[in-house]
C-alpha positions as CSV (number, residue, x, y, z in Angstrom):
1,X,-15.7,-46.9,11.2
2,X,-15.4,-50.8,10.9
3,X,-18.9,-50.4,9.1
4,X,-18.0,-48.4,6.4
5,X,-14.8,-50.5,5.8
6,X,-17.3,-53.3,5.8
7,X,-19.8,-51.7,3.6
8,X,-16.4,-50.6,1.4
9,X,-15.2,-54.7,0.9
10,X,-18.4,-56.1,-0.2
11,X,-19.2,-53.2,-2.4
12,X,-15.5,-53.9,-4.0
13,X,-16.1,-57.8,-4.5
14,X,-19.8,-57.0,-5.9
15,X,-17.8,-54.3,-8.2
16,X,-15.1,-57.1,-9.2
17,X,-17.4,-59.5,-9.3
18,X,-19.3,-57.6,-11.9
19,X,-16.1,-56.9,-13.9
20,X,-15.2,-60.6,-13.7
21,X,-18.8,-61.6,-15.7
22,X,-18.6,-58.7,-17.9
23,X,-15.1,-59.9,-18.8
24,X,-16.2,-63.3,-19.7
25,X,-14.0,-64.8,-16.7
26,X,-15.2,-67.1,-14.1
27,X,-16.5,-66.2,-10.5
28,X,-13.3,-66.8,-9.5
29,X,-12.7,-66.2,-5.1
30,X,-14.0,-63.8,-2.9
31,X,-10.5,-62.6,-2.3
32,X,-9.9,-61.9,-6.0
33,X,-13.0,-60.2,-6.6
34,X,-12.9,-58.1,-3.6
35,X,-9.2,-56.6,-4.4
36,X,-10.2,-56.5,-8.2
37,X,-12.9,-53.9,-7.2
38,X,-11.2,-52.1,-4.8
39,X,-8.1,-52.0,-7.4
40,X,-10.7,-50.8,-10.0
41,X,-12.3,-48.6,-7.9
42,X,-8.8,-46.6,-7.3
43,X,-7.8,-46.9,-10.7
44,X,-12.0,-45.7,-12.0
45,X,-11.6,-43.0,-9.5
46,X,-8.6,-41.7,-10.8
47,X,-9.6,-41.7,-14.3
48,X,-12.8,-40.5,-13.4
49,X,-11.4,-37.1,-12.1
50,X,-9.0,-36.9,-14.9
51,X,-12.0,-36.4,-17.2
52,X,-14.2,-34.7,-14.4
53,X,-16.4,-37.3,-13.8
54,X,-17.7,-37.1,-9.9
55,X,-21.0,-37.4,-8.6
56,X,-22.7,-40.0,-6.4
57,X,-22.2,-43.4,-5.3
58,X,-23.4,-44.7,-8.7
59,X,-21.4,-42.9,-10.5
60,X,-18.2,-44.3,-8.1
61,X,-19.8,-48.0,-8.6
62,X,-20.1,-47.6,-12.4
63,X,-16.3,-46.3,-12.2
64,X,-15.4,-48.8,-9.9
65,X,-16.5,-51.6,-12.2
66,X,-15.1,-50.0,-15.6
67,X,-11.6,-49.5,-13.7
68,X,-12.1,-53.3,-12.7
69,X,-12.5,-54.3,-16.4
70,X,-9.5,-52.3,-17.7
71,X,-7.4,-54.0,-14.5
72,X,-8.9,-57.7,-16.0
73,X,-7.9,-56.8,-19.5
74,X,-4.4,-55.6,-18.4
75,X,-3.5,-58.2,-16.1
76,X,-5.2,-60.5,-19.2
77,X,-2.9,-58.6,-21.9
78,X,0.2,-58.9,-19.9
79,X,0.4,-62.3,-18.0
80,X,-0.6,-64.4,-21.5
């Protein structure tokens, strides 16, 4: 149980991380990173079965990261 959360955090910060660089952003914490992928992963996720995307894990880490980037741009488009 307290693996998979484990395994779930630092797949999220490698997933925000990700959407940080492809964003053109900095590294930014581990903190940040961690709930930017987790928030993208929820928000990927959703989307993702809206359109009937499902699949395997790299399928979830490739929605996980575009649901990251379209939380960046968002919280980008709305805080400037």
């Amino acid at each position: 149980m307290i693996w998979k959360l484990l395994i779930e955090l630092v797949i999220g910060g490698l997933c925000g991380f990700a959407a940080n660089k492809l964003m053109g952003g900095d590294s930014g914490s581990i903190l940040k990173n961690v709930i930017l992928g987790l928030v993208g992963g929820l928000v990927g996720g959703f989307l993702g079965n809206l359109i009937g995307l499902g699949g395997g894990w790299i399928t979830g880490i490739l929605l996980s990261i575009g649901g990251a980037c379209l939380v960046v741009w968002l919280v980008r488009k709305f805080l400037k």
